[in-house]
C-alpha positions in Angstrom: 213.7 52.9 -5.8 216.8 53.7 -7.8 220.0 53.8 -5.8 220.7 57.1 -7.4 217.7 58.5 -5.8 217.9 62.5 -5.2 218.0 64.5 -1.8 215.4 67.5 -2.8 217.0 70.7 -0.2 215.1 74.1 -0.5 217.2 77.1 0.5 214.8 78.9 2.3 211.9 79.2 -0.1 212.8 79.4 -3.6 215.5 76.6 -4.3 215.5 73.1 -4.6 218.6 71.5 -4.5 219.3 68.0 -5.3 222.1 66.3 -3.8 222.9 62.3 -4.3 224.6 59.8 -2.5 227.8 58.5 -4.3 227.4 55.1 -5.6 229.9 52.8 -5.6 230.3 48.5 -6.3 230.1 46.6 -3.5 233.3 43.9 -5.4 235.6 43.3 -2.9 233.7 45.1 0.1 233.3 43.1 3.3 229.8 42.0 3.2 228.5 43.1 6.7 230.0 46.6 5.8 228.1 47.4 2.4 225.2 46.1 4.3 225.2 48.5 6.8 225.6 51.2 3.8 223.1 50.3 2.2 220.7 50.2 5.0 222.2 53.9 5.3 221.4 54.6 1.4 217.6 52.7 2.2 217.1 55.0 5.1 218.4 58.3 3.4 215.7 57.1 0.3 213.2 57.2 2.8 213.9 60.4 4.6 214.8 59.0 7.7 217.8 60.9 8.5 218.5 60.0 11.9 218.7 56.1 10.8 220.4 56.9 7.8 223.2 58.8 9.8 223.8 56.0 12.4 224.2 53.3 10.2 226.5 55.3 7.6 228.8 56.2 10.6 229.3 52.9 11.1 229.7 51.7 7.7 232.8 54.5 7.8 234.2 53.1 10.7 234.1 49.6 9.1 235.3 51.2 5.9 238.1 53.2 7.9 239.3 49.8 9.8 239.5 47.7 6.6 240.1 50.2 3.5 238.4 51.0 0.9 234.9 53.2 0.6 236.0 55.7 2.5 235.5 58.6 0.1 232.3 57.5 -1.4 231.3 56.5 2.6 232.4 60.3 3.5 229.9 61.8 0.4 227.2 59.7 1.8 227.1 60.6 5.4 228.0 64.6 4.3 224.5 64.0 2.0 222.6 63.1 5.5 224.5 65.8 7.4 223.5 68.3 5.0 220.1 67.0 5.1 219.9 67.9 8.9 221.5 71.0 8.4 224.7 70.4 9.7 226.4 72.2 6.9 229.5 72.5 9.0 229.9 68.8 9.4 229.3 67.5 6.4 231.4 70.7 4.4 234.4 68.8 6.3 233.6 65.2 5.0 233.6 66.2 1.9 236.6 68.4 1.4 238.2 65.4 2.8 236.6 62.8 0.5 237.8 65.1 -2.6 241.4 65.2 -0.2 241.9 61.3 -0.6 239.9 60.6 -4.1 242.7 58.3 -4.9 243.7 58.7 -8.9 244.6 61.3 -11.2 241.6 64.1 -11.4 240.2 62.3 -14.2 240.1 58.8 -12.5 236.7 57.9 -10.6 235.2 61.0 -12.7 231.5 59.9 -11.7 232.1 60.0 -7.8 234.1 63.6 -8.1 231.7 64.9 -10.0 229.2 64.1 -7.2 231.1 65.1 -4.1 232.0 68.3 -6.1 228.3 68.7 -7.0 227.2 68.1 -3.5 229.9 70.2 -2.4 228.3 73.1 -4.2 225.1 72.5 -3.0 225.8 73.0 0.3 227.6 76.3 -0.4 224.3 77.3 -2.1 222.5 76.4 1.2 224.7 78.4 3.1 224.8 81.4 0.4 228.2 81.0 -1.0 226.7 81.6 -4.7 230.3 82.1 -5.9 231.8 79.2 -4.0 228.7 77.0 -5.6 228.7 78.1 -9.1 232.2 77.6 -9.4 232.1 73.9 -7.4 229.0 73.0 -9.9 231.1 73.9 -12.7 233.7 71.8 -11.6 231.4 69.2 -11.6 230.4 69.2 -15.0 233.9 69.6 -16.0 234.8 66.4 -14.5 231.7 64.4 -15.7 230.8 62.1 -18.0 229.3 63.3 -20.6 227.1 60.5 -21.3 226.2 60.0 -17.4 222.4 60.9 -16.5 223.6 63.3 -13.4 224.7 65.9 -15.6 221.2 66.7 -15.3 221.2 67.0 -11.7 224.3 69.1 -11.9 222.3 71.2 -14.7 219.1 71.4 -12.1 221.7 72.3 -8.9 223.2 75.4 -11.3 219.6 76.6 -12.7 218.1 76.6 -8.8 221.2 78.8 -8.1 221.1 81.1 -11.0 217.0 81.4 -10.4 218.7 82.7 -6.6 221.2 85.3 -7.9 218.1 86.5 -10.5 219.8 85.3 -14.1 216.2 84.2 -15.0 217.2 83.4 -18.5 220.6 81.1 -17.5 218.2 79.6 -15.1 215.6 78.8 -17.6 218.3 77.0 -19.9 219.5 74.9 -17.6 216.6 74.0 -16.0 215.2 72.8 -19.1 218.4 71.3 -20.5 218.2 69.3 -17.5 214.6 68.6 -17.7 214.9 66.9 -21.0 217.9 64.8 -20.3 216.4 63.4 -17.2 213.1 62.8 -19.2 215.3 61.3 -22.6 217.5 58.9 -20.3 215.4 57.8 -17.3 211.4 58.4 -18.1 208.8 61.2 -17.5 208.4 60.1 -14.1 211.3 59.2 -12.5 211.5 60.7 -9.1 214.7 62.5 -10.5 212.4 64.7 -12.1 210.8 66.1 -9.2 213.6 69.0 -8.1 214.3 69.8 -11.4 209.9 70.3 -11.9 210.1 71.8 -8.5 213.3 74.7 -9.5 211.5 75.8 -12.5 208.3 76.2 -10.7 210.1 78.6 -8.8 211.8 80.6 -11.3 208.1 80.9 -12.6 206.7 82.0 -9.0 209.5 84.8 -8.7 208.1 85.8 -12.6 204.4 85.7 -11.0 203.7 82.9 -13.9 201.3 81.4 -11.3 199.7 79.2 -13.4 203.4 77.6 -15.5 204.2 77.3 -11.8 201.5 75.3 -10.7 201.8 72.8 -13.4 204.6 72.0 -12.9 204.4 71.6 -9.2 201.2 69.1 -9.7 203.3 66.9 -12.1 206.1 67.2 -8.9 203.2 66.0 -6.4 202.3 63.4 -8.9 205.9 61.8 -8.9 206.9 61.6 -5.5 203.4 60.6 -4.2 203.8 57.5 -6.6 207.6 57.0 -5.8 208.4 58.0 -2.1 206.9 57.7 0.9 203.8 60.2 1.2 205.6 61.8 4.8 208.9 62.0 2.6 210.7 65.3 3.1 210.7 66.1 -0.6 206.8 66.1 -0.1 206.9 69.0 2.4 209.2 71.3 0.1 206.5 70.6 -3.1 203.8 71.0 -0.9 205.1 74.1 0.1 205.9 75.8 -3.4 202.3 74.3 -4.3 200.6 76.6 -1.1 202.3 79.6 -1.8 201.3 79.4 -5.7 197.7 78.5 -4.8 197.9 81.2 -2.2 198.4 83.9 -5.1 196.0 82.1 -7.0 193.3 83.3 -4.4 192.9 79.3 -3.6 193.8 80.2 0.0 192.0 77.2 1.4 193.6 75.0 -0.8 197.1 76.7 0.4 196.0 76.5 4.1 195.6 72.6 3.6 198.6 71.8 1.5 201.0 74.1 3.8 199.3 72.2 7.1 200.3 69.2 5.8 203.5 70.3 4.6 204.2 71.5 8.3 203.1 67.9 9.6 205.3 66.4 7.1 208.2 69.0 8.0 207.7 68.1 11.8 208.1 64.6 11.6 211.3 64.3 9.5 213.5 67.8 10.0 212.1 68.6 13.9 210.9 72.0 15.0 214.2 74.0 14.6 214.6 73.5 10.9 215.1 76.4 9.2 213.1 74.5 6.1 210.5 73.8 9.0 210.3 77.7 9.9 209.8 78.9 6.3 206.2 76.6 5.8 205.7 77.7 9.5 205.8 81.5 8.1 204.3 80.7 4.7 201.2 79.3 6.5 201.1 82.2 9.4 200.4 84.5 6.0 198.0 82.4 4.6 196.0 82.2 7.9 196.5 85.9 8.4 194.2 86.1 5.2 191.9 83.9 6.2 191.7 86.5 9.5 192.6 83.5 11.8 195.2 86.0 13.5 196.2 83.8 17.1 196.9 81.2 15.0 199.0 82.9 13.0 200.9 84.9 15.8 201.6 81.6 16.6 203.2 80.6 13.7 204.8 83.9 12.6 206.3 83.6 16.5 207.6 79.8 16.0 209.4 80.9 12.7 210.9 83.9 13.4 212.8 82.4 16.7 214.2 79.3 14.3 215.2 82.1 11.7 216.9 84.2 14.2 219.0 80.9 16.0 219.7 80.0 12.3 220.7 82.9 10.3 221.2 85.5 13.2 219.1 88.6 14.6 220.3 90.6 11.7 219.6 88.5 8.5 217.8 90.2 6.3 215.0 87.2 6.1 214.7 88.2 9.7 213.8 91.8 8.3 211.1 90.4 6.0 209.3 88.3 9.1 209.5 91.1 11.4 207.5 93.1 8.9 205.3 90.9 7.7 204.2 89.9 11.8 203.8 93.8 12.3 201.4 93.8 10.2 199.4 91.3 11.7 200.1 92.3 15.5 198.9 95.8 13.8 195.6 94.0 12.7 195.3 92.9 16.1 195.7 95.9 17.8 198.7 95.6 19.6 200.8 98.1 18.2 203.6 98.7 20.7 204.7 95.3 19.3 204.2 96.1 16.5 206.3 99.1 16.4 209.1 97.7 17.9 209.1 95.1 15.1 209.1 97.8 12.2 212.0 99.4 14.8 213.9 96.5 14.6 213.4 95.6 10.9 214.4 99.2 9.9 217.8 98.8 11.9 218.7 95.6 10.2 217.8 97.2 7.0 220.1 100.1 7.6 223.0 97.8 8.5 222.7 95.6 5.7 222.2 98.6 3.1 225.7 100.4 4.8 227.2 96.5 4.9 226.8 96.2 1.2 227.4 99.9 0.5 230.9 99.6 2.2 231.8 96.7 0.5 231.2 97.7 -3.1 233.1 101.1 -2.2 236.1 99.0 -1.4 236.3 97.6 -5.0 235.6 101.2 -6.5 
Protein backbone atom coordinates (compact mmCIF):
# COMPACT_ATOMS: atom_id res chain seq x y z
CA UNK A 1 0.00 0.00 0.00
CA UNK A 2 1.07 3.59 -0.76
CA UNK A 3 2.68 5.41 2.04
CA UNK A 4 0.39 8.21 1.23
CA UNK A 5 -2.50 6.08 2.07
CA UNK A 6 -5.73 8.17 3.36
CA UNK A 7 -7.47 8.16 6.91
CA UNK A 8 -11.32 8.06 5.67
CA UNK A 9 -13.26 10.14 9.07
CA UNK A 10 -17.13 10.55 8.81
CA UNK A 11 -18.53 13.45 10.78
CA UNK A 12 -21.46 11.90 12.06
CA UNK A 13 -23.15 10.65 8.98
CA UNK A 14 -22.70 12.61 5.97
CA UNK A 15 -18.90 13.44 5.67
CA UNK A 16 -15.97 11.65 4.89
CA UNK A 17 -12.93 13.27 5.59
CA UNK A 18 -9.60 12.18 4.55
CA UNK A 19 -6.69 12.98 6.53
CA UNK A 20 -2.88 11.74 5.63
CA UNK A 21 0.07 11.02 7.47
CA UNK A 22 2.99 13.49 6.51
CA UNK A 23 5.65 11.86 4.62
CA UNK A 24 8.90 12.55 5.01
CA UNK A 25 12.77 10.81 3.77
CA UNK A 26 14.14 8.77 6.09
CA UNK A 27 18.21 10.41 4.83
CA UNK A 28 19.96 11.08 7.80
CA UNK A 29 17.29 9.55 10.27
CA UNK A 30 18.57 7.09 12.89
CA UNK A 31 17.59 3.80 11.60
CA UNK A 32 15.85 2.23 14.69
CA UNK A 33 13.81 5.47 14.79
CA UNK A 34 12.14 5.60 11.17
CA UNK A 35 11.64 2.01 11.86
CA UNK A 36 9.48 2.44 14.64
CA UNK A 37 7.61 5.14 12.31
CA UNK A 38 7.05 3.29 9.93
CA UNK A 39 5.63 0.43 11.81
CA UNK A 40 3.37 3.44 13.18
CA UNK A 41 2.52 4.57 9.35
CA UNK A 42 2.02 0.24 8.65
CA UNK A 43 -0.27 0.08 11.61
CA UNK A 44 -2.30 3.43 10.92
CA UNK A 45 -2.68 1.79 7.01
CA UNK A 46 -4.21 -0.93 8.63
CA UNK A 47 -6.50 0.69 11.00
CA UNK A 48 -4.98 -0.46 13.97
CA UNK A 49 -4.91 2.64 15.94
CA UNK A 50 -3.92 1.52 19.18
CA UNK A 51 -0.51 0.02 17.60
CA UNK A 52 -0.17 2.82 15.49
CA UNK A 53 -0.24 5.28 18.49
CA UNK A 54 2.26 3.44 20.67
CA UNK A 55 4.82 3.03 18.24
CA UNK A 56 4.51 6.81 16.86
CA UNK A 57 4.95 8.06 20.53
CA UNK A 58 7.91 6.48 20.60
CA UNK A 59 9.32 7.35 17.28
CA UNK A 60 8.62 11.21 18.72
CA UNK A 61 10.53 10.58 21.65
CA UNK A 62 13.38 9.19 19.57
CA UNK A 63 12.91 12.07 17.17
CA UNK A 64 12.64 14.59 20.22
CA UNK A 65 16.05 13.12 21.84
CA UNK A 66 18.10 13.28 18.54
CA UNK A 67 16.41 16.12 16.29
CA UNK A 68 14.94 16.07 13.41
CA UNK A 69 11.17 14.55 12.44
CA UNK A 70 9.55 16.08 14.96
CA UNK A 71 6.98 18.04 12.97
CA UNK A 72 6.23 15.47 10.40
CA UNK A 73 6.33 12.83 13.72
CA UNK A 74 3.75 15.45 15.49
CA UNK A 75 1.24 15.29 12.06
CA UNK A 76 1.42 11.58 12.25
CA UNK A 77 0.57 10.80 15.80
CA UNK A 78 -2.29 13.97 15.64
CA UNK A 79 -3.59 11.69 12.33
CA UNK A 80 -4.08 8.60 14.93
CA UNK A 81 -5.38 10.83 17.67
CA UNK A 82 -7.88 12.13 15.55
CA UNK A 83 -8.65 8.83 14.45
CA UNK A 84 -9.67 7.79 18.08
CA UNK A 85 -11.35 10.90 18.58
CA UNK A 86 -9.12 12.64 20.63
CA UNK A 87 -9.56 15.86 18.83
CA UNK A 88 -8.26 17.74 21.71
CA UNK A 89 -4.95 15.99 21.68
CA UNK A 90 -4.11 15.77 18.48
CA UNK A 91 -5.48 19.83 17.66
CA UNK A 92 -2.39 20.51 20.10
CA UNK A 93 0.26 18.47 18.10
CA UNK A 94 -0.44 19.96 15.30
CA UNK A 95 -0.63 23.68 16.10
CA UNK A 96 2.73 22.80 17.40
CA UNK A 97 4.06 20.98 14.31
CA UNK A 98 2.87 24.20 12.11
CA UNK A 99 4.77 26.29 15.47
CA UNK A 100 8.34 24.74 14.65
CA UNK A 101 7.87 23.94 10.69
CA UNK A 102 11.34 25.21 10.43
CA UNK A 103 11.75 27.48 7.00
CA UNK A 104 10.17 30.36 5.51
CA UNK A 105 6.14 29.64 4.90
CA UNK A 106 7.01 28.53 1.49
CA UNK A 107 9.83 25.97 2.54
CA UNK A 108 8.60 22.29 3.17
CA UNK A 109 5.32 23.39 1.21
CA UNK A 110 4.15 19.58 0.86
CA UNK A 111 4.29 18.81 4.74
CA UNK A 112 2.36 22.35 5.61
CA UNK A 113 0.00 21.82 3.35
CA UNK A 114 -0.81 18.55 5.12
CA UNK A 115 -0.66 19.49 8.72
CA UNK A 116 -2.80 22.56 7.62
CA UNK A 117 -5.11 20.16 5.73
CA UNK A 118 -5.36 17.87 8.58
CA UNK A 119 -5.72 20.66 10.79
CA UNK A 120 -8.92 21.55 9.04
CA UNK A 121 -10.22 18.29 9.17
CA UNK A 122 -10.33 18.05 12.56
CA UNK A 123 -12.09 21.40 12.93
CA UNK A 124 -14.68 19.94 10.53
CA UNK A 125 -15.10 16.94 12.95
CA UNK A 126 -15.52 19.10 15.66
CA UNK A 127 -17.94 21.63 13.65
CA UNK A 128 -15.63 24.57 13.31
CA UNK A 129 -16.83 24.98 9.42
CA UNK A 130 -15.29 28.44 9.48
CA UNK A 131 -12.04 27.44 11.22
CA UNK A 132 -11.90 24.37 8.47
CA UNK A 133 -12.72 26.12 5.40
CA UNK A 134 -10.32 28.69 6.08
CA UNK A 135 -7.40 26.01 7.28
CA UNK A 136 -8.27 23.98 3.92
CA UNK A 137 -7.77 27.05 2.07
CA UNK A 138 -4.61 27.57 3.50
CA UNK A 139 -3.71 24.38 2.43
CA UNK A 140 -4.17 24.74 -1.05
CA UNK A 141 -2.49 28.04 -0.94
CA UNK A 142 0.64 26.59 0.24
CA UNK A 143 0.65 23.50 -2.07
CA UNK A 144 2.12 22.31 -4.90
CA UNK A 145 0.39 22.63 -7.62
CA UNK A 146 1.56 19.71 -9.40
CA UNK A 147 1.32 17.50 -6.08
CA UNK A 148 -1.60 14.65 -6.21
CA UNK A 149 -2.96 15.80 -2.59
CA UNK A 150 -4.52 18.73 -3.86
CA UNK A 151 -7.11 16.34 -4.51
CA UNK A 152 -7.48 15.37 -1.06
CA UNK A 153 -7.56 18.92 -0.04
CA UNK A 154 -10.27 19.40 -2.93
CA UNK A 155 -12.33 16.13 -1.40
CA UNK A 156 -11.73 17.59 2.53
CA UNK A 157 -13.43 21.18 1.17
CA UNK A 158 -16.32 19.48 -0.98
CA UNK A 159 -17.30 16.95 2.26
CA UNK A 160 -17.43 20.30 4.16
CA UNK A 161 -19.38 22.45 1.74
CA UNK A 162 -21.87 19.18 1.16
CA UNK A 163 -22.11 19.90 5.42
CA UNK A 164 -22.84 23.69 5.37
CA UNK A 165 -25.47 22.74 2.16
CA UNK A 166 -23.48 24.69 -0.88
CA UNK A 167 -24.45 21.61 -2.97
CA UNK A 168 -23.12 23.18 -6.09
CA UNK A 169 -19.32 24.24 -4.50
CA UNK A 170 -19.54 20.74 -3.21
CA UNK A 171 -20.17 19.19 -6.42
CA UNK A 172 -17.14 21.11 -8.14
CA UNK A 173 -14.80 20.19 -5.84
CA UNK A 174 -15.70 16.87 -5.45
CA UNK A 175 -15.32 16.15 -8.96
CA UNK A 176 -12.27 18.37 -9.51
CA UNK A 177 -10.85 16.20 -7.10
CA UNK A 178 -12.25 13.04 -8.48
CA UNK A 179 -10.55 13.50 -11.71
CA UNK A 180 -7.14 14.48 -10.54
CA UNK A 181 -6.92 11.58 -8.23
CA UNK A 182 -8.15 9.28 -11.25
CA UNK A 183 -5.58 11.36 -14.01
CA UNK A 184 -2.43 10.99 -11.57
CA UNK A 185 -2.76 7.78 -9.56
CA UNK A 186 -5.43 5.32 -11.37
CA UNK A 187 -9.28 4.57 -11.16
CA UNK A 188 -8.65 2.46 -8.26
CA UNK A 189 -6.37 3.73 -6.02
CA UNK A 190 -7.63 3.51 -2.59
CA UNK A 191 -7.36 7.47 -2.62
CA UNK A 192 -10.40 7.42 -4.49
CA UNK A 193 -12.52 5.87 -2.01
CA UNK A 194 -13.43 9.23 0.36
CA UNK A 195 -13.62 11.37 -2.45
CA UNK A 196 -16.40 8.32 -4.18
CA UNK A 197 -17.67 8.15 -0.59
CA UNK A 198 -18.31 12.41 -0.14
CA UNK A 199 -20.07 12.65 -3.32
CA UNK A 200 -22.25 9.80 -2.57
CA UNK A 201 -23.32 11.78 0.13
CA UNK A 202 -24.02 15.00 -1.37
CA UNK A 203 -26.21 12.72 -3.65
CA UNK A 204 -28.10 11.02 -0.50
CA UNK A 205 -28.81 14.59 1.05
CA UNK A 206 -30.33 15.30 -2.87
CA UNK A 207 -32.31 11.86 -2.51
CA UNK A 208 -30.23 10.79 -5.89
CA UNK A 209 -30.46 7.30 -4.37
CA UNK A 210 -29.41 5.55 -7.18
CA UNK A 211 -26.00 8.33 -8.27
CA UNK A 212 -25.37 7.49 -4.65
CA UNK A 213 -25.22 3.97 -4.73
CA UNK A 214 -22.91 3.79 -7.62
CA UNK A 215 -20.70 5.44 -6.36
CA UNK A 216 -20.61 3.77 -3.04
CA UNK A 217 -20.28 0.12 -4.91
CA UNK A 218 -17.19 1.44 -6.78
CA UNK A 219 -15.98 2.71 -2.95
CA UNK A 220 -16.72 -1.01 -1.59
CA UNK A 221 -14.93 -2.29 -4.70
CA UNK A 222 -11.66 -0.32 -3.90
CA UNK A 223 -11.05 -0.76 -0.34
CA UNK A 224 -12.13 -4.48 -0.36
CA UNK A 225 -9.30 -5.01 -3.01
CA UNK A 226 -6.83 -2.55 -1.17
CA UNK A 227 -7.33 -2.63 2.66
CA UNK A 228 -8.03 -4.98 5.08
CA UNK A 229 -11.78 -6.17 4.81
CA UNK A 230 -12.33 -5.15 8.91
CA UNK A 231 -10.58 -1.67 7.91
CA UNK A 232 -12.33 1.23 9.40
CA UNK A 233 -12.83 2.94 6.04
CA UNK A 234 -15.06 -0.32 5.33
CA UNK A 235 -17.52 0.45 8.18
CA UNK A 236 -18.03 4.26 7.09
CA UNK A 237 -18.86 2.82 3.20
CA UNK A 238 -20.75 0.18 4.53
CA UNK A 239 -22.68 2.53 6.32
CA UNK A 240 -23.54 5.19 3.55
CA UNK A 241 -24.20 1.95 1.34
CA UNK A 242 -27.17 0.79 4.26
CA UNK A 243 -28.75 3.87 4.58
CA UNK A 244 -28.92 4.30 0.60
CA UNK A 245 -30.29 0.72 0.20
CA UNK A 246 -32.45 1.43 3.13
CA UNK A 247 -34.32 4.21 0.97
CA UNK A 248 -34.07 2.09 -1.80
CA UNK A 249 -36.61 -0.28 -0.03
CA UNK A 250 -33.60 -2.95 0.02
CA UNK A 251 -33.94 -3.04 3.76
CA UNK A 252 -32.48 -6.53 4.13
CA UNK A 253 -29.70 -5.64 2.18
CA UNK A 254 -29.23 -2.50 4.62
CA UNK A 255 -29.80 -4.60 7.71
CA UNK A 256 -26.77 -6.79 6.56
CA UNK A 257 -24.30 -4.22 5.36
CA UNK A 258 -25.07 -1.86 8.59
CA UNK A 259 -24.48 -5.37 10.91
CA UNK A 260 -21.43 -5.71 9.44
CA UNK A 261 -20.48 -2.21 9.48
CA UNK A 262 -21.24 -2.33 13.32
CA UNK A 263 -18.93 -5.46 13.72
CA UNK A 264 -16.34 -3.71 11.71
CA UNK A 265 -16.94 -0.44 13.89
CA UNK A 266 -16.61 -2.52 17.16
CA UNK A 267 -13.48 -3.97 16.58
CA UNK A 268 -11.39 -1.04 15.50
CA UNK A 269 -13.17 2.45 17.16
CA UNK A 270 -14.74 0.44 20.49
CA UNK A 271 -18.24 0.99 21.76
CA UNK A 272 -18.05 4.72 22.68
CA UNK A 273 -17.29 6.03 19.21
CA UNK A 274 -19.39 8.48 18.29
CA UNK A 275 -18.80 6.91 14.40
CA UNK A 276 -19.77 3.56 16.25
CA UNK A 277 -23.18 5.18 17.68
CA UNK A 278 -24.28 6.70 14.29
CA UNK A 279 -24.38 2.78 12.45
CA UNK A 280 -25.63 1.75 15.89
CA UNK A 281 -28.75 4.29 15.26
CA UNK A 282 -28.76 3.84 11.50
CA UNK A 283 -29.33 0.11 12.02
CA UNK A 284 -31.98 0.56 15.19
CA UNK A 285 -34.15 2.36 12.10
CA UNK A 286 -33.65 -0.18 9.75
CA UNK A 287 -34.68 -2.86 12.22
CA UNK A 288 -37.55 -0.76 13.36
CA UNK A 289 -38.83 -1.31 9.79
CA UNK A 290 -38.33 -4.61 9.71
CA UNK A 291 -40.73 -4.51 13.14
CA UNK A 292 -37.83 -6.20 15.09
CA UNK A 293 -38.45 -3.41 17.79
CA UNK A 294 -36.29 -4.99 21.15
CA UNK A 295 -33.63 -5.14 19.04
CA UNK A 296 -33.82 -1.87 18.02
CA UNK A 297 -34.52 -0.31 21.52
CA UNK A 298 -31.41 -1.83 21.96
CA UNK A 299 -29.59 -0.12 19.54
CA UNK A 300 -31.46 3.30 19.58
CA UNK A 301 -30.46 3.02 23.58
CA UNK A 302 -26.62 2.17 22.98
CA UNK A 303 -26.42 5.24 20.49
CA UNK A 304 -28.07 7.80 22.08
CA UNK A 305 -25.92 7.37 25.53
CA UNK A 306 -22.54 7.60 23.22
CA UNK A 307 -24.17 10.71 21.55
CA UNK A 308 -25.09 12.28 24.66
CA UNK A 309 -21.24 11.59 26.55
CA UNK A 310 -19.94 12.96 23.07
CA UNK A 311 -21.75 15.88 21.97
CA UNK A 312 -23.82 16.73 25.25
CA UNK A 313 -27.56 16.22 26.39
CA UNK A 314 -28.54 19.19 24.39
CA UNK A 315 -27.02 18.60 20.83
CA UNK A 316 -29.32 18.88 18.51
CA UNK A 317 -28.39 15.13 16.97
CA UNK A 318 -29.54 14.23 20.49
CA UNK A 319 -32.92 15.91 19.48
CA UNK A 320 -33.14 13.84 16.27
CA UNK A 321 -32.51 10.23 18.30
CA UNK A 322 -34.80 11.15 20.96
CA UNK A 323 -37.46 11.46 18.33
CA UNK A 324 -36.82 9.04 16.14
CA UNK A 325 -36.74 6.26 19.56
CA UNK A 326 -40.25 7.80 20.54
CA UNK A 327 -41.48 6.61 17.84
CA UNK A 328 -40.53 3.31 18.25
CA UNK A 329 -41.11 3.08 22.16
CA UNK A 330 -44.64 4.59 20.78
CA UNK A 331 -44.97 1.40 18.50
CA UNK A 332 -44.33 -0.59 21.38
CA UNK A 333 -46.63 0.81 23.62
CA UNK A 334 -44.75 2.35 26.16
CA UNK A 335 -45.65 5.80 25.83
CA UNK A 336 -44.68 7.43 29.15
CA UNK A 337 -41.29 6.95 27.62
CA UNK A 338 -42.09 7.94 24.96
CA UNK A 339 -43.45 11.19 25.91
CA UNK A 340 -40.82 12.15 27.97
CA UNK A 341 -38.53 11.71 24.98
CA UNK A 342 -40.62 14.09 22.65
CA UNK A 343 -40.53 16.35 26.17
CA UNK A 344 -37.03 16.32 26.08
CA UNK A 345 -36.45 16.72 22.37
CA UNK A 346 -38.85 19.82 22.26
CA UNK A 347 -36.65 21.53 25.12
CA UNK A 348 -33.51 21.12 23.29
CA UNK A 349 -35.16 22.34 20.29
CA UNK A 350 -36.38 25.41 21.93
CA UNK A 351 -32.96 26.17 23.31
CA UNK A 352 -31.13 25.70 20.24
CA UNK A 353 -33.78 27.76 18.16
CA UNK A 354 -33.43 30.91 21.02
CA UNK A 355 -29.41 29.98 20.94
CA UNK A 356 -29.20 30.70 17.35
CA UNK A 357 -31.94 33.44 17.48
CA UNK A 358 -29.83 35.42 20.05
CA UNK A 359 -26.84 35.14 18.21
CA UNK A 360 -27.87 36.41 14.83
CA UNK A 361 -29.73 39.38 16.82
CA UNK A 362 -26.36 40.38 18.15
CA UNK A 363 -24.96 41.00 14.60
CA UNK A 364 -28.28 42.89 13.56
Amino acid sequence: MSHNSSLRKSALFFSAVALFLVTESAAAQDLSTEDLRQLGRQAFDEGKYSDAERFLRLALEEFEKHGGGTPKSLGDLASVLTAEERYSEAEQLLERALRIMPGPANADSRERSRLFSNLGALYQQTARFKDAESAFNQALLVADPHDPYIGVILNNLGALHTQKGNRKQAEADLRKALILVERQLGKDHPDLAPILTNLAALYQKQKKWTLAEGYLLRAVHIVEYSQRPDHPDTALILEHLGVVHYRQKKVKQAEMELRRALEIGHKALGTESIRVASISLNLAQVLTAERQYDEAKIFYSDGLRVQERSLGFMAPEVATTLESFARLLHTMKSHTSADEMEGRAKRIRAEHAYTVSVTESRHW
